[in-house]
N, C-alpha and C positions, 0 to 999 in steps of 0.2 A: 667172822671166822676166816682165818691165813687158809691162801690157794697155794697154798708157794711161790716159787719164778717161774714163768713160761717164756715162751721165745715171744717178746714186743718188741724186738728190734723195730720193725717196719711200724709200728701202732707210735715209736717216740721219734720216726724219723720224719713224723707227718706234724709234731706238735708243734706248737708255735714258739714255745721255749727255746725247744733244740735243732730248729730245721737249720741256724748256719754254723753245727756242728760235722766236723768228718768223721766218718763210719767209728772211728775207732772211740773217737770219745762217746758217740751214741754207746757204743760196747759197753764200754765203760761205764756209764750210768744207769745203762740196763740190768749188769750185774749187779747193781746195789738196789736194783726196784724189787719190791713185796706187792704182790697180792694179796686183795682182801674184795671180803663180799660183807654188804648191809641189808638188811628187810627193810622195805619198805615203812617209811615212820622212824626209822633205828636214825640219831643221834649220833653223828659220826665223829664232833666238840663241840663246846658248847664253849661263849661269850665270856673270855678273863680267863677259861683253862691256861693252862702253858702249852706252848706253840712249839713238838719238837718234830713236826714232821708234814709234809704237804704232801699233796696229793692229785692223781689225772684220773679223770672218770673215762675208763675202760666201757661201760655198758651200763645204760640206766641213766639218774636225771636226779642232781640234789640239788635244795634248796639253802638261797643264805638267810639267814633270819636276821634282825635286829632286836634286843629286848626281847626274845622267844618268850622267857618266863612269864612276862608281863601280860595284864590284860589284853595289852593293842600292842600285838607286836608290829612289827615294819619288814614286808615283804623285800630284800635288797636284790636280789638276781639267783635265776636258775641255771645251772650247766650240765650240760651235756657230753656227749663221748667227745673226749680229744680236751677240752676244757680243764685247767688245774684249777683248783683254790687253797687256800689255805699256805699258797706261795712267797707269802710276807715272810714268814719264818724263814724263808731263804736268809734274811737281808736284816732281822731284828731280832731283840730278844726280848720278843713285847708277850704279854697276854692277847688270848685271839681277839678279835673284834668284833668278833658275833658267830652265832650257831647256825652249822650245818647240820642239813636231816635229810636225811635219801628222802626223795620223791616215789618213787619206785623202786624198787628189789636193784641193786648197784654194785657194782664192780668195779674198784679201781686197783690201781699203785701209787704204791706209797713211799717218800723214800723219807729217811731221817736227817736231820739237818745238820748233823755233825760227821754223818759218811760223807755228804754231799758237799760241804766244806775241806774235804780232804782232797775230794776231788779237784774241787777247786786251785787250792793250793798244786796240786800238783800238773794240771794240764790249764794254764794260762787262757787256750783257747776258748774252752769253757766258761772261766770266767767273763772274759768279752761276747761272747754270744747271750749268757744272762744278762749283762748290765746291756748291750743293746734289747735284751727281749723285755726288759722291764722298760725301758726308754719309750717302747711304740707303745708298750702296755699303756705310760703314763700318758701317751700322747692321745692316744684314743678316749681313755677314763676323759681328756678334758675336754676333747671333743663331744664328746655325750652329755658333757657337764652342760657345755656352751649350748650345745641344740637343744637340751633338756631346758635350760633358760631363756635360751630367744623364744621357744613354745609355750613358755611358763609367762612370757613376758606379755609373747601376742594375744593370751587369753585373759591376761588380767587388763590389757586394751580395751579388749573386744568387751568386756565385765565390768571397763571403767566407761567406755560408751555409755551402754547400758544401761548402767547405774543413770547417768549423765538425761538420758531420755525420762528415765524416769523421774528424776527427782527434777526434770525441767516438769513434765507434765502432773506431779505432785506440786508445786508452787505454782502452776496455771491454777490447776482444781483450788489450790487457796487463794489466789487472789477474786479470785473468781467466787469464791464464798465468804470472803472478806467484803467484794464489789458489792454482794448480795446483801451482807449484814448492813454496811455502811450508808446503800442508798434506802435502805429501809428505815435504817434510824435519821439520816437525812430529811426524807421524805415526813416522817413524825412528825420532825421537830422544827422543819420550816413551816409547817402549814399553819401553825398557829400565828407567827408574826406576819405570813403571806394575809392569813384571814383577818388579822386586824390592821393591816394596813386598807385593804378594800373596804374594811367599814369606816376608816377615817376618812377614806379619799370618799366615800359614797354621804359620808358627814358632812363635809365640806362644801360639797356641792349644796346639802341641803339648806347650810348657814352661811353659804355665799355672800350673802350681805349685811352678816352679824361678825364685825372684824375682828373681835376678841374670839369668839368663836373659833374662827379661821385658825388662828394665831397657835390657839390651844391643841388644834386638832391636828395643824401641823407640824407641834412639835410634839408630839405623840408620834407622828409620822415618822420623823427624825428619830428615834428612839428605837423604834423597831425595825428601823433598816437599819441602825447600828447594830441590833440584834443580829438580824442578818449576814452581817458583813462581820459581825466577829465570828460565829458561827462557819461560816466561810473562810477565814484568818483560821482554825482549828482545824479542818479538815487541810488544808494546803501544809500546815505544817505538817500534821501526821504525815502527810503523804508524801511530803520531800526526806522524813527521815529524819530530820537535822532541824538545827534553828541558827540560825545566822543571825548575830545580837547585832543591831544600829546605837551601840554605848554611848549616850552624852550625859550632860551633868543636871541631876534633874533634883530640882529641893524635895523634900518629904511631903512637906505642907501642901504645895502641890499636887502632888501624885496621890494626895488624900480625899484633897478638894476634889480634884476631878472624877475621884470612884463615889464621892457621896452624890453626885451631880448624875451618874453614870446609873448609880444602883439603889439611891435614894425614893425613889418615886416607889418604886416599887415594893422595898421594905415596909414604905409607909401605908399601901393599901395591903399589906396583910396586917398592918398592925405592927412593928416592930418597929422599936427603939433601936436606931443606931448611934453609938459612941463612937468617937474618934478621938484617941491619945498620940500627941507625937511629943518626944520629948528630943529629937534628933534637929539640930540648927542646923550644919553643915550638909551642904548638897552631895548627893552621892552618884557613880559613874551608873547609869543603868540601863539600857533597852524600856525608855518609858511608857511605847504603847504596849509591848508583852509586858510589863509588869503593872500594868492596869490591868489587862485583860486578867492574867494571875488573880487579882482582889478581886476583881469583879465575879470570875467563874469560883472562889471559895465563899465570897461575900452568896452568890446567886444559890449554890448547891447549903449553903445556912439558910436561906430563906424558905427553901426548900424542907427545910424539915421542923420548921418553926411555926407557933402557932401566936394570935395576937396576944398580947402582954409577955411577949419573949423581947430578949434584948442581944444584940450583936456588935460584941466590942471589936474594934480595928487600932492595934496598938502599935506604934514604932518607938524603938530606944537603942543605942549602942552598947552593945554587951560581947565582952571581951576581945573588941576587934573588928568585931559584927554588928553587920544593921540585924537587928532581928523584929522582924515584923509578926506580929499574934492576930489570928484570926478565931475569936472565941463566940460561940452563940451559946445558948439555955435551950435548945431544939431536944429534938426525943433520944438524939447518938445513937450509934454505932453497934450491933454486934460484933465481938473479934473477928471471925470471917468476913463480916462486910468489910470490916476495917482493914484485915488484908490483901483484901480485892481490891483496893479504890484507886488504885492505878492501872488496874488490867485494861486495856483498850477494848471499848464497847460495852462497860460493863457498868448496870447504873442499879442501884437499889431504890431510886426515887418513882411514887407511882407517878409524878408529875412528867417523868421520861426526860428523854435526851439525849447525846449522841455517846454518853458515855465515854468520852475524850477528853471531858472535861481536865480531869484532874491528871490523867495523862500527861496533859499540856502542862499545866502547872508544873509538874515534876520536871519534864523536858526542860524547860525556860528556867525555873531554878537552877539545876544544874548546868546550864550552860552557862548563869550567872557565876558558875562556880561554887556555887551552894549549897545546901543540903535544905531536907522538908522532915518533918515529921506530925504524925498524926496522933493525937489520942481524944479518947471517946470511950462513952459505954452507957448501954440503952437508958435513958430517961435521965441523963446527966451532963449533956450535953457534948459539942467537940469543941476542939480547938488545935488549930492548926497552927503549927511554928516554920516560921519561913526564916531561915541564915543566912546572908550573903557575905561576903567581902567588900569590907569599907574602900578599899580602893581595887581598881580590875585590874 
């Protein structure tokens, strides 16, 4: 509702817009000021109206909105008496940029942009007192920008610490329950080569003077602290992360020989038939004790699931480029979700147990051969494992 004009000479000689204006241009500008009053709540424009007139809050306290329409609007700044907004329209012929709404019951002036333009035009000094009162306006806005982000900055610090603590002491709490998995499956799965080694050494003693004997029990011995020390080779490399390949040129037929010598004995007291196909002549660049250990832990984890008159084929041949080496048994296989698992670290389906890294490794050591692995299987039809390397590294 229009108050009319009152005498604000002194109310606009105090504002920041006009203060290095002289008496007369103040005059001057105060004769083109209108009065107006808002109720509290009242809408004084709203966000994209057309912009023909700005305004100094007289008495009372409006608010700037952002998106007002919207669910979540954005609170931008409150002003107060002496305070103008809607001052852009001096300077553009934009739509507004967001809604204002009294805060409380409000009283300002108001003046139109195209009086206020004449004025301009016509008293020069004017002019220069707006374009310096916009200059500190802008100086200040970046000022507040600046402090508003050095504080934005220090909190997301002080948030990025924080975070930093905690996700150090989240990865403590995991190793630390990792330490727990790992020395528990550890602890399983040496005991049984620790306990047969004491019954060979406590053999030994008792056929001390039966040298074949000796001979037998000692290399029994030998076997199971190879057990050991590969078992030990698996936990070192998990635990470094990485596998660092020692590549030399190593024949097939070898690397075959050595896993039947390796994994041999043992297939034959469960009963299993092991074959051995190599149809690869040329030596290939490999890392030869990880890629034993590789046959050895698919050849062990097949014996594992095989029963006597099962048979476990070990194939090599050159296909497309590729050594591809097949590791195939007649054991009971796979459900799909085990078969999905069989890389997870610690994770074994076998009730014979283990440290469940097994085949972790394997996958590790292939691919650092640069190779790929795949699996198939399915319950009571056995697995077979396909190993692909690169014929040369």
């Amino acid at each position: 509702m229009l108050a009319g004009v009152g005498d604000h000479f002194s109310f606009l000689r105090e504002a920041y817009f006009f203060k290095d204006l002289g008496d007369d241009e103040v005059r001057a500008i105060e004769a083109l000021c209108k009065e107006d009053h808002y109720d509290r709540g009242q809408v004084i424009f709203r966000e994209n109206a057309p912009a023909e007139r700005f305004f100094i809050v007289l008495d009372g306290m409006v608010e700037v909105w952002k998106d007002y329409a919207s669910p979540s609007p954005d609170l931008l700044a409150v002003h107060g008496q002496g305070h103008l907004f809607g001052e852009m329209a001096l300077i553009d012929d934009l739509p507004r940029s967001a809604t204002v709404v009294a805060k409380t019951d409000t009283k300002v002036l108001y003046l139109f942009r195209r009086e206020f333009d004449r004025v301009l035009r016509e008293r020069p000094a004017v002019a220069l007192s707006i374009l310096r009162s916009l200059s500190a306006m802008v100086r200040k806005s970046n000022e507040s920008f600046v402090e508003d982000l050095r504080r934005r900055n220090e909190e997301l610090e002080q948030a990025y610490r924080e975070l930093q603590v905690a996700q150090d002491e989240l990865v403590r709490n995991e190793r630390l329950s990792t330490l727990g998995k790992m020395s528990s499956m550890i602890l399983h799965d040496i005991r049984n080569p620790i306990s047969i080694l004491r019954g060979y050494g406590e053999m030994i003693q008792l056929v001390a003077d039966d040298e074949e004997k000796v001979r037998q029990y000692a290399t029994s011995s030998v076997r199971e602290a190879d057990r050991l020390n590969s078992l030990a080779n698996e936990l070192l490399d998990y635990s470094r992360g990485e596998i660092r390949l020692d590549v030399r040129v190593v024949p097939v037929d070898h690397l075959l020989t050595r896993l039947a010598q390796s994994i041999g004995e043992r297939l034959e007291s469960r009963g299993v038939t092991l074959e051995l196909r190599n149809e690869v002549t040329e030596p290939m660049l490999l890392d030869e004790e990880r890629m034993l250990r590789v046959l050895v832990n698919l050849c062990d984890n097949a014996r594992k699931a095989m029963s006597r008159g099962d048979e476990l084929l070990v194939a090599a041949r050159i296909c497309d480029a590729e050594l591809e080496i097949i590791v195939r048994d007649t054991g009971e296989g796979m459900t799909e979700d085990v078969r999905e698992r069989v890389f997870e670290p610690f994770y074994s389906s076998s009730p014979g147990g283990g440290t469940g890294l097994g085949m972790l490794i394997v996958k590790n050591v292939v691919e650092a051969h640069r190779g790929r692995i795949s699996v198939e299987s399915a319950p009571a039809a056995g697995t077979t494992v396909t190993l692909r390397l690169p014929t040369k590294a």
